[in-house]
C-alpha positions in Angstrom: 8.3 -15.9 0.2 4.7 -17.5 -0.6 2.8 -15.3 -2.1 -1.2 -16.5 -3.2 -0.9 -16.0 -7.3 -3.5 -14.1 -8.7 -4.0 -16.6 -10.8 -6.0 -18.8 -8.2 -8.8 -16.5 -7.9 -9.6 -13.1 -10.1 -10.7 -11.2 -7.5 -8.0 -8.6 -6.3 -5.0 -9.9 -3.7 -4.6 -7.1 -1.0 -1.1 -6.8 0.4 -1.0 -4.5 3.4 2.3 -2.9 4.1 3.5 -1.3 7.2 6.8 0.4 6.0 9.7 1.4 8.8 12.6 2.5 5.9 14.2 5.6 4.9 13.3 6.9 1.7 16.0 5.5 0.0 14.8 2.0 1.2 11.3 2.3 0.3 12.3 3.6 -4.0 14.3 0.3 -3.6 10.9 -1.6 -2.5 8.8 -0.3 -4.9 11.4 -0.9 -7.6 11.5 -4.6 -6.5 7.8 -4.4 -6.4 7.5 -3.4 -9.7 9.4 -5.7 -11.3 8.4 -8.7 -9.6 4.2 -7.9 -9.7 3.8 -5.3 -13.1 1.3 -7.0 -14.6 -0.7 -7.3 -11.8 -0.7 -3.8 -10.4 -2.8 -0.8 -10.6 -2.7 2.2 -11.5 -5.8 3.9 -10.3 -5.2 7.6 -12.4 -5.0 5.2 -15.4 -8.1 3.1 -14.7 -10.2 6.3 -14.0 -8.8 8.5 -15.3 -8.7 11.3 -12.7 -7.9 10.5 -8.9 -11.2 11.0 -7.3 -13.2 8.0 -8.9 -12.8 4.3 -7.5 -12.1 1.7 -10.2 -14.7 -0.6 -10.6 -14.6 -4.4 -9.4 -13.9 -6.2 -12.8 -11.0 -3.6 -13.5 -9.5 -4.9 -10.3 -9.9 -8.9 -11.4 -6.5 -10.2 -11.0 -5.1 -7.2 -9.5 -2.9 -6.3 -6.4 -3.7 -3.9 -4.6 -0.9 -2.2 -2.1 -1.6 -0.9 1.0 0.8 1.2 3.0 0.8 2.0 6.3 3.6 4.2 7.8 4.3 4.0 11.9 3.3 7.4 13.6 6.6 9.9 13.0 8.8 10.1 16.7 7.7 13.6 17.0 4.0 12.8 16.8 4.2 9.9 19.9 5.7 12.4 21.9 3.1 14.4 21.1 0.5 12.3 21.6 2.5 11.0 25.3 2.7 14.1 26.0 -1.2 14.7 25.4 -1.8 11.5 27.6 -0.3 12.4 30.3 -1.9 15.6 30.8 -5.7 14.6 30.4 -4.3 11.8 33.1 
């Protein structure tokens, strides 16, 4: 896997996940995750100290940033197919 080192350009790599494991699959991600890209991740609680501030751009400098997106749950298409097929 090629992945664009940080160390290329300091402004922050976004990696954009969209995650389809168990929860046993994903601790196993995000141990592999952190042991392969520690130095470069962040911990926004740390940076700001509280969880409602955004870090500022040159804390982010040679960062990753994670972004995880889960698929809808199965019980929430059906929901939504079910909605669809009523309004028609």
């Amino acid at each position: 896997m090629f992945i664009c080192s940080p160390s290329h350009s300091d402004l922050p790599l976004i990696v954009s996940l969209e995650v389809h494991t168990c929860p046993a699959q994903q601790e196993i991600m995000v141990d592999i995750i952190r042991d392969m890209w520690a130095p470069y991740l962040v911990d926004l609680n740390a940076l700001t100290g509280h969880e409602i501030s955004l870090p500022t751009l040159e804390s982010l400098r040679k960062k990753i940033l994670i972004k995880v997106c889960r698929p809808p749950l199965l019980v929430d298409v059906r929901r939504i197919a079910r909605a669809e097929i009523h309004t028609g």
